[in-house]
N, C-alpha and C positions, 0 to 999 in steps of 0.2 A: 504494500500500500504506500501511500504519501507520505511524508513529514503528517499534512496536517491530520490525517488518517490515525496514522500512528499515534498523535495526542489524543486526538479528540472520542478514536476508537468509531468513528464515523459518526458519531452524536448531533445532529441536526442543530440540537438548541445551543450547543457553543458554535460562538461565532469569530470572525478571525480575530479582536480586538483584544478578546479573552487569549487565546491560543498565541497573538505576539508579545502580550500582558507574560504568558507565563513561562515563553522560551526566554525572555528576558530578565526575568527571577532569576534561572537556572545557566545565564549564558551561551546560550541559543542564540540569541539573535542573529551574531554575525557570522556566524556557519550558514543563516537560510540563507542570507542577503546574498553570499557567495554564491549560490545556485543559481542556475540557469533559470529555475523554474518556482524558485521559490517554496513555499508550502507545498505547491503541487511534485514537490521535486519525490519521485517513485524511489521508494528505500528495497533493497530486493530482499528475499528472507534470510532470516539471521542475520541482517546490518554487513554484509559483506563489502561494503564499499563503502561506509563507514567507519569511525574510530572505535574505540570501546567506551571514549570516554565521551563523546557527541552521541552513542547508544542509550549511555547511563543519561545524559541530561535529557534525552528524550523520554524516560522514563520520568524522568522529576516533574515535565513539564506533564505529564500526564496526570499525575498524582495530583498538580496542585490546580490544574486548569479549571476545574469547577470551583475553588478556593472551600475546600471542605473546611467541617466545624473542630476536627480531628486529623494532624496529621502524624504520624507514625514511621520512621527510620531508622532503620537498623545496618551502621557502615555504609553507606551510601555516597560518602564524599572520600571514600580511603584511595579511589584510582586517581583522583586529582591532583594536579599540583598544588601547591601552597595558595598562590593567588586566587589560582579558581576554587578551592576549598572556602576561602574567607570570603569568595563576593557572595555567592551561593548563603554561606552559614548567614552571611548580611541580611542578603535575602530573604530567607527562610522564618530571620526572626525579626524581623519587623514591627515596632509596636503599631504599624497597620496593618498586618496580616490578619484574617478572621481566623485564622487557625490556633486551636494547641498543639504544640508540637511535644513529641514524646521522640525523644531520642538513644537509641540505645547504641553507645560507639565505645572502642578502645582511644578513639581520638581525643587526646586533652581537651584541645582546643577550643572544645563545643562549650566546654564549663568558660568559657570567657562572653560565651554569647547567651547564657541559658539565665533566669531567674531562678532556678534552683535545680538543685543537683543530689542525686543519689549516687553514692561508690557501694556496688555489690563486689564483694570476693568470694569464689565458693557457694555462693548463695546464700550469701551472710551481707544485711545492711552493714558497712564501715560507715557512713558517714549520710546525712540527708538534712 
């Protein structure tokens, strides 16, 4: 399917404003703009003329393109580089975002962006 396919999952009721609203969260944007064809640009299966890490944003932009009430992550920023881990985490927590975000990473870095924080070891609360 599409790029926009791909986000949208063929969803009628989202519309492009949403879907460049959330490649933009996630760092998308200037991957479509490089296409020839834009959203319309056909992704073959399994992302093979893709990156892995332009895959994985495709995936983020999907998650948040409805701007759910709940969102939910688990290691999702660990193939990035540093910079694109931090616009992304910007991103993601936004005191405009409608979302709670539940995060579950080996990534420190996320306790610099989070209102509160739990350390499980073992399956043992250390710290909350």
């Amino acid at each position: 399917g599409t790029i926009r396919e791909n986000i949208t999952f063929g969803d009628p009721n989202i519309n492009d404003d949403d879907v460049y609203w959330a490649m933009d969260q996630v760092g998308l944007g200037k991957f479509v703009k490089e296409q020839s064809n834009g959203l319309n640009t056909f992704l073959y299966p399994e992302g093979k003329q893709i990156s892995y890490s332009i895959s994985k944003k495709i995936i983020l932009a999907r998650a948040i393109v409805k701007k759910p009430k709940l969102l939910i992550l688990e290691d999702s920023l660990n193939q990035f580089e540093k910079t694109e881990t931090d616009y992304i985490m910007n991103a993601l927590t936004g005191d405009d975002k409608p979302w709670t975000l539940i995060v579950v990473s080996m990534n420190d870095r996320w306790s610099n962006f989070c209102s509160q924080s739990i350390t499980l070891n073992e399956g043992k609360i250390l710290n909350a």
